[in-house]
N, C-alpha and C positions, 0 to 999 in steps of 0.2 A: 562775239556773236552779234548781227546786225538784227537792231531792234525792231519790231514789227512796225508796219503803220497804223495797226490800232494803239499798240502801246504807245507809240508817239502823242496819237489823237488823246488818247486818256491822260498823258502828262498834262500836255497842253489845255485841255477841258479842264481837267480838276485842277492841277499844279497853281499852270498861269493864266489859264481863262477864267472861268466864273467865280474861284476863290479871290485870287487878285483884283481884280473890278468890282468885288463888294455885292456882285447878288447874293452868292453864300457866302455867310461867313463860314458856318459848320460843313467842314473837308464829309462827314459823311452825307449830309444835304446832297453833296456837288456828288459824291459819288453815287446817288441812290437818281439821280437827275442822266449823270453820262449811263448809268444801266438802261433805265428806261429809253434815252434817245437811241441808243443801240439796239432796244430789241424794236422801236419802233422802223428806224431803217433799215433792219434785216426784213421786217414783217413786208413791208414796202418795195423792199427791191434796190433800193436808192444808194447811191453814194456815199457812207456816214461823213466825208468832212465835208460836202456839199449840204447834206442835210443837218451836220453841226451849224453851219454857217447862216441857215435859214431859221432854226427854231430855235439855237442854244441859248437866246435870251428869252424864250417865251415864258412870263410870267404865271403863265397857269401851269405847263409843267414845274416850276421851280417851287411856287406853289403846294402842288401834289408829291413833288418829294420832299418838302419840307413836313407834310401833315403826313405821310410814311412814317418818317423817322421819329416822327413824335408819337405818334401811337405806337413803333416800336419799341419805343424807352419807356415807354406808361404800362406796356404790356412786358418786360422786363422789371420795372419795378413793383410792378405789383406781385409776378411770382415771386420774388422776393419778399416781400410781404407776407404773401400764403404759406410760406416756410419757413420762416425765419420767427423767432416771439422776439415780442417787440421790447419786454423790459431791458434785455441781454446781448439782441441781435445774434444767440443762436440758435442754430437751426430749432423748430420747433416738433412735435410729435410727428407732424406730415413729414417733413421735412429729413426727420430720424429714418423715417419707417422705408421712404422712396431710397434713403442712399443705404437703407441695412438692405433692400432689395436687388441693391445693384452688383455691392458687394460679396453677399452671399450666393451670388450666378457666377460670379467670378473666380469666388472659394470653391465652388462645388466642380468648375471646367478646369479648371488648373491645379486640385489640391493644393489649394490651399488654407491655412488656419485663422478665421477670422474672432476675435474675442470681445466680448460684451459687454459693459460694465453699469450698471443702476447703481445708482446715488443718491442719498436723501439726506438731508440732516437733522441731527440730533439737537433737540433743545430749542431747534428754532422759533416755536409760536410761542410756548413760555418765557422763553430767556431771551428772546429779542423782538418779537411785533409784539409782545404785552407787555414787557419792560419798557423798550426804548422806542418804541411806537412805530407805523406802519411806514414812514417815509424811511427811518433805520434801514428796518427789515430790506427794502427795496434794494438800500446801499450794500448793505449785505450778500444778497444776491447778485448784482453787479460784480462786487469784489468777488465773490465763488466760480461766477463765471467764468470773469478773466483768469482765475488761476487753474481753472478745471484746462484754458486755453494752453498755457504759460506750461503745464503738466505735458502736455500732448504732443505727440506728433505732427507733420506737418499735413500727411494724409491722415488722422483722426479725424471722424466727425464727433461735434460735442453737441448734443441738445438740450435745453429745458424742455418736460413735459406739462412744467405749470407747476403752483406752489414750488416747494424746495427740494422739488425733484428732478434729477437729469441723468441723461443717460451719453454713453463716447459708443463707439464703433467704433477697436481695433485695426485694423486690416494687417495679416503678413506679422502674428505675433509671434513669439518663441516662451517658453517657461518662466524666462526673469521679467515679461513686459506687462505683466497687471502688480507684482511689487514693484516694478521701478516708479511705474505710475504713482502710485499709493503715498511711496518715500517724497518723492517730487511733490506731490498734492500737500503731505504735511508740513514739509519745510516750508513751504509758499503762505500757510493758512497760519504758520511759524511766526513770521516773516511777516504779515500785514497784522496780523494782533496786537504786534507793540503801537501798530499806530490808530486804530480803530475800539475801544473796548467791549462793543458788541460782538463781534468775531471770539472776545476771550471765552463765550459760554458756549458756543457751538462743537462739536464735533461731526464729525463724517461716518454713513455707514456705506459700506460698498457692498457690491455681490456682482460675481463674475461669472462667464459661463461661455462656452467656446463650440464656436463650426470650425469642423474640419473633415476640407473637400474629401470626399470618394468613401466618409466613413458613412454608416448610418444611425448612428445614434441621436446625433439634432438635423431630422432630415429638413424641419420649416422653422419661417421665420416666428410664425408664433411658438417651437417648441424652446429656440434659446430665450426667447426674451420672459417668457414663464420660468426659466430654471434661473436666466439673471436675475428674476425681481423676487420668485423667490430664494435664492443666495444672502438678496439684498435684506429680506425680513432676519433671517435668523442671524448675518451680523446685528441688525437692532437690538436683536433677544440677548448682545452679550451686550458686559460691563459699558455703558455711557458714561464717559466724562472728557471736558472742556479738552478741547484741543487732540481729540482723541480719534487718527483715524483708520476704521476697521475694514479688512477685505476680506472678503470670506467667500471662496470658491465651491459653483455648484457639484454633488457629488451625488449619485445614486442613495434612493432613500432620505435624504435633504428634507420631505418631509416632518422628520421627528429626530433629525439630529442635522449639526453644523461642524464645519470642522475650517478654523479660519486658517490663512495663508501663512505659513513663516513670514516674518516680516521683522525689516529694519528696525533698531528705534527710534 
């Protein structure tokens, strides 16, 4: 297929013109530069490689696309920021709630089964920021995060909401994907306690709780995340101990009774 003569004009501008000769060094600079000369000579009426030929080194456009591109990427880092908590880099409360909202439109068009999960742990402010002090604690959360990661799917989102709480979004689960989690999370939390000793007094409590598109029983997003966190209380209300982690699935009536998941050992 013979190549256009714009597309020529755009190799040649970004490719071997103004990249090559060092006005820009940043290839998206040079391309937010040949946009703009484009829409100025369609605006104009003009020739674009007669009107490349006239402005493509003019210092004020090269200029204005350089301070584009930088307040593009100031203006991507920072939502990144707004979403993300900063101890962990992951997503944070805003960040949970905008992609449980996305999800669950998607759950609900396509029936599909989307799953929950709240998490806290066990023993933490006693048996590690008042033991082994608050910089510990931090390391410990790090380590949690990465293995809540290390746990997950590729499509999971994993949040902290702050303190020693966080929370995944499932998407596309089936029956075995909140124990598979569970086992995966404990052999991990396993697994980095031979080499940290604060990690050995903590345990996990979970609670889980599911959308699933075209039913009506968790029609919004605040009715799963109320049955997830309460799931998540009455794993607490059972047995705590070191290394110990509990799932336990919302059911009708959950109010005044729990009923936890079969699970691995």
């Amino acid at each position: 297929m013979t190549e256009s003569k714009d597309a020529k004009l755009s190799t040649v501008f970004i490719g071997k013109g103004i990249a090559d000769e060092g006005r820009i060094a940043d290839p998206r600079v040079a391309h937010k530069a040949y946009d703009t000369l484009t829409q100025y000579a369609d605006a104009l009426g003009e020739d674009k490689v007669s009107f490349f030929q006239k402005h493509g080194n003019n210092p004020i456009l090269i200029g204005q696309a350089a301070t584009q591109i930088s307040l593009e990427r100031h203006i991507e880092e920072l939502g990144q920021k707004l979403d993300h908590d900063i101890l962990t880099d992951l997503y944070n409360r805003r960040g949970f709630e905008a992609e449980l909202t996305r999800m669950l439109a998607d759950a609900a068009r396509h029936g599909k089964r989307v799953g929950i999960l709240f998490l806290d742990l066990d023993n933490f402010k006693s048996g590690v920021n008042d033991a082994f002090g608050h910089a510990t604690g931090d390391e410990v959360l790090k380590i949690v995060a990465e293995l809540l990661r290390q746990s997950s799917r590729q499509t999971d989102v994993v949040a902290r909401f702050g303190g020693d709480e966080f929370g995944i979004i499932l998407p596309d689960v089936n029956n075995e994907t909140p124990e598979l989690f569970r086992y995966r999370l404990k052999e991990g939390l396993e697994n980095k306690s031979k080499i940290l000793n604060a990690l050995r007094v903590i345990g996990i409590s979970m609670g889980y709780a599911e959308f699933v598109g075209g039913k009506n029983e968790l029609k919004s997003e605040a009715v799963i995340v109320h049955k997830a966190d309460h799931a998540m209380y009455n794993a607490k209300a059972l047995e705590k101990a070191p290394g110990l982690v509990k799932l336990v699935q919302w059911e009708e009536g959950m109010e005044n009774t729990h009923r936890q998941l079969p699970q691995r050992a």
